[in-house]
DRENNUVO-416248 format. One line per field, with one value per atom (N, C-alpha, C): residue number from 1; chain; x, y, z. Coordinates in steps of 0.2 Angstrom, whole numbers. Layout:
<atoms>
seq: NUM  ... $
mol: A  ... $
xx: X  ... $
yy: Y  ... $
zz: Z  ... $
</atoms>
This chain:
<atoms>
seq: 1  1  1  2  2  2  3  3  3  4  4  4  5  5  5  6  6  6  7  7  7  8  8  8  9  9  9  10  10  10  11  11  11  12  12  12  13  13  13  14  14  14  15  15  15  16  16  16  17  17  17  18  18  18  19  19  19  20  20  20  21  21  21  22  22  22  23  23  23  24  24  24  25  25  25  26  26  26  27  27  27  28  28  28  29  29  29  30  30  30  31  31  31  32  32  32  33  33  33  34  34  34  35  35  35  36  36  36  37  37  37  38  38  38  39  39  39  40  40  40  41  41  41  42  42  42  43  43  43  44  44  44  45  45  45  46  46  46  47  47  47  48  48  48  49  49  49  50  50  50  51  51  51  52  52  52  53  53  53  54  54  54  55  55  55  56  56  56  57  57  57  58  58  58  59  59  59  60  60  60  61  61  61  62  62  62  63  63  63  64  64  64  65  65  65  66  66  66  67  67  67  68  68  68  69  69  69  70  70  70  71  71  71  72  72  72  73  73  73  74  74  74  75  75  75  76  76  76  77  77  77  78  78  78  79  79  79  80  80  80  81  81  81  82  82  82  83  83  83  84  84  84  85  85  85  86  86  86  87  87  87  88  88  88  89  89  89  90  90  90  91  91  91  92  92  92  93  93  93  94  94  94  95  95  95  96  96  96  97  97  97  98  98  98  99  99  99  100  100  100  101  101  101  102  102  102  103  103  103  104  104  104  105  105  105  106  106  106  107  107  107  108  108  108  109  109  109  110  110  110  111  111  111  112  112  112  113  113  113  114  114  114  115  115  115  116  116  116  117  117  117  118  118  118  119  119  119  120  120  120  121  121  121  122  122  122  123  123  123  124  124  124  125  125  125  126  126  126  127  127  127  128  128  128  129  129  129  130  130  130  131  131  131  132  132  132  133  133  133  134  134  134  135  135  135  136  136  136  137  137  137  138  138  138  139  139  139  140  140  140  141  141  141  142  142  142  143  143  143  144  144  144  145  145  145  146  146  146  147  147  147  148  148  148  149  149  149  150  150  150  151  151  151  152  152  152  153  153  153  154  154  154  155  155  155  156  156  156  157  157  157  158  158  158  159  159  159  160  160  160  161  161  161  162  162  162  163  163  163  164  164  164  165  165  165  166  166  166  167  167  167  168  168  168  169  169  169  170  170  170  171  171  171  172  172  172  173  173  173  174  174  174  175  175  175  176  176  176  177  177  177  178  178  178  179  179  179  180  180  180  181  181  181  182  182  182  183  183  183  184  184  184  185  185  185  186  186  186  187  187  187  188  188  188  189  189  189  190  190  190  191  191  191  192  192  192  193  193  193  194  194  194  195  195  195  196  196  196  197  197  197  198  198  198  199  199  199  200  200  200  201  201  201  202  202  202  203  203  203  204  204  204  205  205  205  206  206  206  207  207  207  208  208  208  209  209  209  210  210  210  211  211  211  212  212  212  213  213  213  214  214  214  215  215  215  216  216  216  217  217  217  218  218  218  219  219  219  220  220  220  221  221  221  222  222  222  223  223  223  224  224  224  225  225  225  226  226  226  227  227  227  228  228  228  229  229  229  230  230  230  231  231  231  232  232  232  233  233  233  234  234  234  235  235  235  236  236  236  237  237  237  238  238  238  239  239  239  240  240  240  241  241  241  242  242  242  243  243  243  244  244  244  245  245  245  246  246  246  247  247  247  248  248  248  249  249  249  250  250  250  251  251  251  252  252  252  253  253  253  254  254  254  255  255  255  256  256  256  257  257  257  258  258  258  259  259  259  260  260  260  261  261  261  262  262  262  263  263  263  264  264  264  265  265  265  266  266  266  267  267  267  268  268  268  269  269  269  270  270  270  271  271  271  272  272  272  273  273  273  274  274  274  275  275  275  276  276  276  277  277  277  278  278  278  279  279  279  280  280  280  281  281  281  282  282  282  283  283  283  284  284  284  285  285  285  286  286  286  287  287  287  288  288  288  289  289  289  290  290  290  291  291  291  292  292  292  293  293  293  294  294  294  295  295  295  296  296  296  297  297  297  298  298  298  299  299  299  300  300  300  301  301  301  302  302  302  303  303  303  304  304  304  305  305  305  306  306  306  307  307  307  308  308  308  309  309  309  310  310  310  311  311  311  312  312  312  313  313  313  314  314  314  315  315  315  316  316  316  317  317  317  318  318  318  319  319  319  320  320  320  321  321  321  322  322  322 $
mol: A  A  A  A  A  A  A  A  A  A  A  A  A  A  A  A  A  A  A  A  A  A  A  A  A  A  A  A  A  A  A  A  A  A  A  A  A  A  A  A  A  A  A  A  A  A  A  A  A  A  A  A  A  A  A  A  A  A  A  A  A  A  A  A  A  A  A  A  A  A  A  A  A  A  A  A  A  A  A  A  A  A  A  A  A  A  A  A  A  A  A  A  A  A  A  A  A  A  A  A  A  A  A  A  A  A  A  A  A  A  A  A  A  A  A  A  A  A  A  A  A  A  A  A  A  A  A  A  A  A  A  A  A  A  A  A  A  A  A  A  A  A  A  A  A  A  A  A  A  A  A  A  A  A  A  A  A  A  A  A  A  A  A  A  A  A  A  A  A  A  A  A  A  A  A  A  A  A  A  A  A  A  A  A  A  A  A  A  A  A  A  A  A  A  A  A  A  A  A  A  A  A  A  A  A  A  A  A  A  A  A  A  A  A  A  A  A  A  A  A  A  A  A  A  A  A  A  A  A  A  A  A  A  A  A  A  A  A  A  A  A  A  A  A  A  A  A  A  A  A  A  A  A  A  A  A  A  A  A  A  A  A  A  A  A  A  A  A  A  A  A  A  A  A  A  A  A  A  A  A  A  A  A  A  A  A  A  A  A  A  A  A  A  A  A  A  A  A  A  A  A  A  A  A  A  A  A  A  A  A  A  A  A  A  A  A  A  A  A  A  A  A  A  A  A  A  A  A  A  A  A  A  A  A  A  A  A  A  A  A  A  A  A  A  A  A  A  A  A  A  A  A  A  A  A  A  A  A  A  A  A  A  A  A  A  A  A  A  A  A  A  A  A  A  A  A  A  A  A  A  A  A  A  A  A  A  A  A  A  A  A  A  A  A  A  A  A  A  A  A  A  A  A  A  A  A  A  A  A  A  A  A  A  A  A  A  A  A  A  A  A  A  A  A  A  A  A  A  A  A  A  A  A  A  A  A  A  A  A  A  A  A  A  A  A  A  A  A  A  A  A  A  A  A  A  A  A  A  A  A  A  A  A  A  A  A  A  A  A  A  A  A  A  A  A  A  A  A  A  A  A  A  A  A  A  A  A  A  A  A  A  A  A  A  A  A  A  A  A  A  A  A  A  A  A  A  A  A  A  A  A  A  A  A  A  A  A  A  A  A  A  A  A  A  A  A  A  A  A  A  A  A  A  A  A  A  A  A  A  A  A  A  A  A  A  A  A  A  A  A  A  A  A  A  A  A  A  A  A  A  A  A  A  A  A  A  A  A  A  A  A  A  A  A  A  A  A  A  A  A  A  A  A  A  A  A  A  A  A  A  A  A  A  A  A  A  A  A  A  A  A  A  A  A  A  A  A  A  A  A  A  A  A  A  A  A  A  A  A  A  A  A  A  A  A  A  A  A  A  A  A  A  A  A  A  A  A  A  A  A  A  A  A  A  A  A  A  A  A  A  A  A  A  A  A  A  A  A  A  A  A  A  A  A  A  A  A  A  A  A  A  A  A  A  A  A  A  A  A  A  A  A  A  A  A  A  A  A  A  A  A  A  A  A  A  A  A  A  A  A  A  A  A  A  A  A  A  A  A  A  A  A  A  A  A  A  A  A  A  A  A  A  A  A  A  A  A  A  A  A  A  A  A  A  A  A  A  A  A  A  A  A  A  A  A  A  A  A  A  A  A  A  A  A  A  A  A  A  A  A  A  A  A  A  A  A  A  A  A  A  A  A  A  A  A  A  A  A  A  A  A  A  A  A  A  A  A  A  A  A  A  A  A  A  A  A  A  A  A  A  A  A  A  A  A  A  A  A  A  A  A  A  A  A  A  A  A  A  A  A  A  A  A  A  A  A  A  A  A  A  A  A  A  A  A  A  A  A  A  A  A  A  A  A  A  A  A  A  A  A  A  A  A  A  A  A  A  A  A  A  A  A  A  A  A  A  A  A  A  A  A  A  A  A  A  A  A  A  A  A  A  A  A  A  A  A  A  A  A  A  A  A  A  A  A  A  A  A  A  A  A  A  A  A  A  A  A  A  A  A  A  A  A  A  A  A  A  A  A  A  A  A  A  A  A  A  A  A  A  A  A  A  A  A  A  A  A  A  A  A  A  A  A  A  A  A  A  A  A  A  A  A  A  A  A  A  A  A  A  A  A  A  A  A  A  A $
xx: 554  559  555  551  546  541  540  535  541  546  551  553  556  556  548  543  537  538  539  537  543  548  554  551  548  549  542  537  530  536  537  541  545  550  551  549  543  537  534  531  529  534  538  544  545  545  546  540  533  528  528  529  529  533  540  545  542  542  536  531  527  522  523  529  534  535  540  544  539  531  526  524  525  519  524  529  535  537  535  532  529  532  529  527  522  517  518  521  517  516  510  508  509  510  512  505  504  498  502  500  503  498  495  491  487  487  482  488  484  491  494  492  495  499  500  504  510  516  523  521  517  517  516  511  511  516  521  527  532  532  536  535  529  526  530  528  530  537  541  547  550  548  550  550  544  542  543  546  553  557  562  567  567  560  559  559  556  555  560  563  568  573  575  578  573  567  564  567  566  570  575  580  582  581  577  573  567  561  555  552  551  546  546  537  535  530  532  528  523  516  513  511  509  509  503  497  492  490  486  483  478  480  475  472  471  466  471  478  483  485  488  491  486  483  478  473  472  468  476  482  485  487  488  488  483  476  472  471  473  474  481  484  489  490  483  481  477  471  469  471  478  482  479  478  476  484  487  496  499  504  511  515  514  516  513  512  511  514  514  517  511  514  511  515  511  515  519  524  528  522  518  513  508  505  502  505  512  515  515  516  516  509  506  499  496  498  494  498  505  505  505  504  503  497  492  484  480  484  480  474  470  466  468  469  462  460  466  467  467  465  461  457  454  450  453  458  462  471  474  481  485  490  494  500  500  508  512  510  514  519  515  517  526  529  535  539  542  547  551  551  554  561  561  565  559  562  558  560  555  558  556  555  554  549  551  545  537  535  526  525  522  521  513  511  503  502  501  502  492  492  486  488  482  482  474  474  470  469  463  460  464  466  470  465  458  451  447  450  447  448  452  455  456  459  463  471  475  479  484  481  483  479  482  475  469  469  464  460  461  456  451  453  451  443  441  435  432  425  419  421  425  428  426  425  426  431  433  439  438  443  443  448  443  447  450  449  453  451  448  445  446  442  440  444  448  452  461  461  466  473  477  483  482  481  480  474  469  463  463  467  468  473  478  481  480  475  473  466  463  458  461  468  472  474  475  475  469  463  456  457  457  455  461  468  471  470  464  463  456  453  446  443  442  437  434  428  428  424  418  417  415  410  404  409  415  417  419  417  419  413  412  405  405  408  408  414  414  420  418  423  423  428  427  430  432  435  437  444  446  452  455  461  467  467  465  463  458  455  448  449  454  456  454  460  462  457  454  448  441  438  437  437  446  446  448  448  449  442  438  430  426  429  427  422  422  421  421  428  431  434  437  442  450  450  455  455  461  463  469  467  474  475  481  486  492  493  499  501  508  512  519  521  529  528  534  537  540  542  535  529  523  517  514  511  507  502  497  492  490  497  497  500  503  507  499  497  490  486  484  481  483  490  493  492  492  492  485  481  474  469  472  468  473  470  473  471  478  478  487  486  496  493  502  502  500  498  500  504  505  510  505  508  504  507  506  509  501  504  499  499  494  497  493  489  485  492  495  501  507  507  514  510  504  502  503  500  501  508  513  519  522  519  521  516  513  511  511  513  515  520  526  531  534  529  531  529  526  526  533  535  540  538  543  542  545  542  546  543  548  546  545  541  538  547  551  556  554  555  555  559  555  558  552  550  547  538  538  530  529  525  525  524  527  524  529  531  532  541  543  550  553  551  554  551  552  550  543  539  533  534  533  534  526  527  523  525  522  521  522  525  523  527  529  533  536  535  541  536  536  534  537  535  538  534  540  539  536  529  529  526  529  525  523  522  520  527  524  529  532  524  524  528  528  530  538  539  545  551  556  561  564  564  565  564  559  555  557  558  559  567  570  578  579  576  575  573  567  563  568  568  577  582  586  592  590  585  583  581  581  581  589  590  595  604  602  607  607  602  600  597  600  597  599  605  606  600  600  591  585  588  582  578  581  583  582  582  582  575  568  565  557  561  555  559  557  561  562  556  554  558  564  569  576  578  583  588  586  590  590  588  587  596  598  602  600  604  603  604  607  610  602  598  593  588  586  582  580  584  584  584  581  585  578  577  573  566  560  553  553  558  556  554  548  543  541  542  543  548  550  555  556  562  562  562  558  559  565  567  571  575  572  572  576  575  578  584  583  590  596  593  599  602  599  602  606  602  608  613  614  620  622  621  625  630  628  632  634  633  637  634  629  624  621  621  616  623 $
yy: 219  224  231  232  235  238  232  234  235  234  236  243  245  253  257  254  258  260  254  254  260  259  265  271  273  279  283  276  278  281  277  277  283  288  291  298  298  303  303  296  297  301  298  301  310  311  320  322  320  324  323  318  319  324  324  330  337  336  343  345  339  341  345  340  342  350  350  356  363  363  366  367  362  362  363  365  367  375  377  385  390  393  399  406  407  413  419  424  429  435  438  445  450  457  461  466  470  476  482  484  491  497  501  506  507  513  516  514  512  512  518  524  531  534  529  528  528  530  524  519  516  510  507  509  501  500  506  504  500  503  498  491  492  483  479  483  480  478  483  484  478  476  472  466  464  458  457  462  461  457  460  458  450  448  442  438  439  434  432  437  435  430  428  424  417  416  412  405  402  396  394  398  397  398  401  401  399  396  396  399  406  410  417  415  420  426  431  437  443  444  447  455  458  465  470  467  471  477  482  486  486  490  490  498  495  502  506  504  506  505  510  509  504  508  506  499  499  491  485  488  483  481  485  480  477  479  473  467  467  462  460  461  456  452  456  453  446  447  444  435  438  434  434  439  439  441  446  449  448  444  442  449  453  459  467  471  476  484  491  496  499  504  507  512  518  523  521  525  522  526  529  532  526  522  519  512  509  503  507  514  513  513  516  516  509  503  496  494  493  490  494  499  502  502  501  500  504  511  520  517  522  521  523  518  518  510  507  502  498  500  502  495  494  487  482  483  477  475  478  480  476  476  470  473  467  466  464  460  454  459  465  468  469  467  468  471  476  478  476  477  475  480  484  490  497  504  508  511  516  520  527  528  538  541  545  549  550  551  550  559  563  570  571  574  575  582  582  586  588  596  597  602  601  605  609  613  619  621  623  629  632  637  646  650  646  651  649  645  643  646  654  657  655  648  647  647  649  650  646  644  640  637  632  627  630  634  639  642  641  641  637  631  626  625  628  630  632  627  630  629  623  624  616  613  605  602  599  596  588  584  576  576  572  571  564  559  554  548  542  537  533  531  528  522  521  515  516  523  523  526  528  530  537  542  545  552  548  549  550  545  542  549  551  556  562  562  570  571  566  567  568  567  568  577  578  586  589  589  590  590  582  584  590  591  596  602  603  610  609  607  606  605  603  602  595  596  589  589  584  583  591  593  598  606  606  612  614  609  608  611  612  612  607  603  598  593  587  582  577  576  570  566  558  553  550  553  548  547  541  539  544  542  546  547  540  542  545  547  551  557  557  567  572  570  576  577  573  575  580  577  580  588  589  595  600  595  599  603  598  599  605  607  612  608  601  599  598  600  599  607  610  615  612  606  607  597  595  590  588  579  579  573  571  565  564  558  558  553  555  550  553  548  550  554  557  563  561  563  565  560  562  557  558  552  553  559  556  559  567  569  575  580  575  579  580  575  576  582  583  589  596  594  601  605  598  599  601  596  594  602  604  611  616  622  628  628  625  621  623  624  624  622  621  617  624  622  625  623  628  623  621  614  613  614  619  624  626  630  631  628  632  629  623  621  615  609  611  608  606  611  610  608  609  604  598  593  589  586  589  586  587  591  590  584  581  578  569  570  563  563  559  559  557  552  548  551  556  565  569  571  576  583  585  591  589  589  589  592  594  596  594  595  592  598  594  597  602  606  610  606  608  606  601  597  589  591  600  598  606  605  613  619  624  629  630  622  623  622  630  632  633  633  634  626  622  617  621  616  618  614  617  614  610  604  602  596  589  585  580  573  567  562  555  552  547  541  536  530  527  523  515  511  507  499  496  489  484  478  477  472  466  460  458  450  448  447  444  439  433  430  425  421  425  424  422  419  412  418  416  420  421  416  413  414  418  420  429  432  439  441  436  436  436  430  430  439  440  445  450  455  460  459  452  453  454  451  453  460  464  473  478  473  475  474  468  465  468  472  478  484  487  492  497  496  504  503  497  498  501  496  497  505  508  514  519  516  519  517  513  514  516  522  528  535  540  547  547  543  545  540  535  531  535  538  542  543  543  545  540  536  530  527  525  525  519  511  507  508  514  513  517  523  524  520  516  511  507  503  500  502  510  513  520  523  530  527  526  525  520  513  508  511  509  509  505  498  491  488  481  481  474  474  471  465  463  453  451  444  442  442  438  437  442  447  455  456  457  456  451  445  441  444  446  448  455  461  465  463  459  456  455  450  448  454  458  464  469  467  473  479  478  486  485  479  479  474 $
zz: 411  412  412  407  406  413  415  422  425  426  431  432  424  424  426  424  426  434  437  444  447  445  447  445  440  437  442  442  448  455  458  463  465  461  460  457  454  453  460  465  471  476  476  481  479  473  470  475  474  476  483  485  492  497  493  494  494  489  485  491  494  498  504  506  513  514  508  508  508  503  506  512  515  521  528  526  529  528  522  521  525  530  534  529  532  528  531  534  537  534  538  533  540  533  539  536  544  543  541  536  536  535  531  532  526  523  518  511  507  499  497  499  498  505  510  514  515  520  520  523  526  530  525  520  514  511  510  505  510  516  521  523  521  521  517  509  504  502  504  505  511  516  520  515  513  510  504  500  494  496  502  504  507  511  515  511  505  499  496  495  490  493  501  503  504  501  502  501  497  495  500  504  511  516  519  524  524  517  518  522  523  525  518  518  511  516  511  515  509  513  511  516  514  515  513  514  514  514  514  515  519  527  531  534  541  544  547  548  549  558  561  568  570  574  580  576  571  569  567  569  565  573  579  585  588  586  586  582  577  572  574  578  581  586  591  595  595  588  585  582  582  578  569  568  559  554  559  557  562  557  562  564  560  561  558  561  558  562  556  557  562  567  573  575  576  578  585  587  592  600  598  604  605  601  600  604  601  605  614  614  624  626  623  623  625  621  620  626  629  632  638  641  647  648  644  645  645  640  642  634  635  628  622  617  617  618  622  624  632  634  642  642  640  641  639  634  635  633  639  638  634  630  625  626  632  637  632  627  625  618  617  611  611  605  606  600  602  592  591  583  580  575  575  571  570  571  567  563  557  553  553  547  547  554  553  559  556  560  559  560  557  560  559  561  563  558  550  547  545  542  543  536  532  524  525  520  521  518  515  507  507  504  504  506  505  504  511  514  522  528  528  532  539  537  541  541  546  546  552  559  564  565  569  573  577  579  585  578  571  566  563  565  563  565  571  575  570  569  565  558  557  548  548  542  540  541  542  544  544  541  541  548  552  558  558  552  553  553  551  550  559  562  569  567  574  572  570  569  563  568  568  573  570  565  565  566  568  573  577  582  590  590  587  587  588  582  583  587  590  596  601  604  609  609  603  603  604  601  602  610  614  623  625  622  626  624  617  616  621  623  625  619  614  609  608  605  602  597  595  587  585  592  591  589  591  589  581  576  569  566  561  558  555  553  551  554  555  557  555  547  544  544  542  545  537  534  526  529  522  522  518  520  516  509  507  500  497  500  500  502  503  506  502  498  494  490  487  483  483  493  495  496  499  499  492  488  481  479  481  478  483  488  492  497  500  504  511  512  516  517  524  523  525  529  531  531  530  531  539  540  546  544  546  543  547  551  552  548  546  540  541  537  533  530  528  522  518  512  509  507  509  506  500  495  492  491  497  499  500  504  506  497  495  487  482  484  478  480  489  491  490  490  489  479  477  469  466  469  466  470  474  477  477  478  481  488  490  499  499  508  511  518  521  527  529  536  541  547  551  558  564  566  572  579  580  585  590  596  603  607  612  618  619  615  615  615  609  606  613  617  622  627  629  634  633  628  624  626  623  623  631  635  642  647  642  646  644  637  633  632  633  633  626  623  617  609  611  607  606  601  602  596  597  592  584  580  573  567  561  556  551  547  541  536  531  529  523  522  518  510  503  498  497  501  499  493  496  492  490  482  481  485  484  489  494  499  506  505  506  505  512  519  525  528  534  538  540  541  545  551  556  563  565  568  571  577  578  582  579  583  582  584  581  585  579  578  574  571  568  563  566  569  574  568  567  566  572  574  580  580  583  581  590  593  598  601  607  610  609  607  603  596  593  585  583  581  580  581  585  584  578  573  569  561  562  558  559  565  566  563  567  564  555  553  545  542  546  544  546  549  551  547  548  544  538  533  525  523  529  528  531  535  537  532  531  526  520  518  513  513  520  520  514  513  508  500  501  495  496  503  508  506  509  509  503  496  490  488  493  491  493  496  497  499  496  500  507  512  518  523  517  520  521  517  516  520  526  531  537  534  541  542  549  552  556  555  559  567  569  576  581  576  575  575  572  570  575  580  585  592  590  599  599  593  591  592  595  596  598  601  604  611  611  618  619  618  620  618  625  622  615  615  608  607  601  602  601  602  606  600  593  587  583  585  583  588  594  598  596  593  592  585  581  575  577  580  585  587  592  595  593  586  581  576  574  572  578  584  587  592  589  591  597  600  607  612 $
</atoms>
């Protein structure tokens, strides 16, 4: 009787692990690319991946949310197949699949979005002691023009070609990360910083505090050629109230903060992913300032410049919206 219970209870203990092993190996993983850790793309990373998680147990798909080189390294890593998904400015998804550069040699037809959020503005910060006052100042100043590789960068050398400039017009033209900004321009290394991001940022909050530094606007004719010639550019402000000092909007340029994954990737896994942000947006929402005013009707319609997985349309359809 003895050997009899033993062999049940083996059997049983066998049967557990093999379930066990199943259910693992049944487990889908994805990561999404987001950007710099003083960024919104990393909090929206993490924010996604709060929300994915927590229905995990019913869906089996767990998500992770790294820290990367941001836009432009997160749709070659999707290319790559390294991120199921990652954040990209919404210039940068027309960009990849139209075939303009900095994607020219090799266009990514297949790219497709997913939802977008806050706007992205091309913000630029400034000693008080750098006499600068416009962009047409920035000639002959230090300037972080933005880490190679970064949506940021690719950004702001688009305005350089339509001022006519390039590295040589700077006295300096450095390539640090976000994190590394503000330090610099505190230390008197730097005169002038650029950034595209949400509002309010980190990064720009620490440059503003950590120096005697203010925005300036990014305005001129450099700026409306620019927008006369790139559609996926618009005009926008950085809001007044969000950072010491800056009491009126400061006017400048940029576009949208686009979620974007392939064609490829499980419908299955995109609809899970969507409804777990959407089915909670008003948290959603509560967990960045730079969420605040997000609008699902927006969200699904504001910087898509591809069109949308199929996986996210069913979930629209489903409520209505498409």
């Amino acid at each position: 009787m003895e050997n009899h219970n033993m062999i049940k209870l083996m059997t049983g203990a066998m049967t557990a692990l093999l379930l066990s092993t199943q259910v693992s190996a049944e487990a889908r993983y994805v990561t999404i690319g987001t950007g710099g850790q003083t960024g919104v793309y990393y909090t929206a990373g993490q924010s996604v991946c709060r929300f994915l998680n927590r229905g995990a147990e019913e869906h089996d798909i767990k998500c992770n949310a790294p820290s990367s080189a941001g836009s432009v390294g997160n749709i070659v890593a999707l290319q790559n197949k390294d991120y199921d998904f990652g954040f990209i400015q919404s210039d940068h998804q027309f960009k990849a699949l139209e075939g303009q550069a900095p994607f020219d040699e090799k266009p990514v037809k297949n790219l497709r979005a997913v939802f977008s959020l806050q706007s992205e503005i091309l913000t630029v910060v400034v000693r008080n002691d750098s006499n600068i006052d416009t962009l047409e100042d920035l000639k002959g100043k230090r300037v972080n023009i933005g880490v190679p590789g970064s949506g940021s960068r690719d950004t702001f050398e688009e305005l350089m070609k339509a001022n006519d400039w390039d590295k040589e017009t700077f006295s300096l033209a450095a390539e640090l990360k976000p994190a590394e900004m503000a330090a610099a321009l505190g230390d008197n290394n730097l005169d002038a910083i650029t950034y595209v991001v949400g509002h309010p940022s980190g990064a720009i909050q620490e440059a503003l505090t950590t120096a005697d530094a203010k925005l300036i606007p990014v305005t001129g004719p450099g700026v409306d050629k620019l927008l006369e010639q790139a559609s996926y550019f618009t005009r926008a402000d950085i809001p007044a109230g969000l950072y010491p000092g800056v009491d009126k909007p400061i006017p400048s340029m940029g576009g949208k903060a686009v979620l974007a994954t392939t064609e490829e990737t499980d419908p299955e896994v995109v609809y899970q992913l969507v409804k777990s942000v959407f089915d909670n947006l008003d948290r959603f929402k509560r967990l960045h300032p730079a969420f605040a005013d997000l609008k699902a009707e927006d969200m699904i319609s504001a910087g898509i410049t591809a069109p949308l997985h199929e996986g996210a349309k069913r979930y629209y359809k489903e409520k209505g919206w498409l």
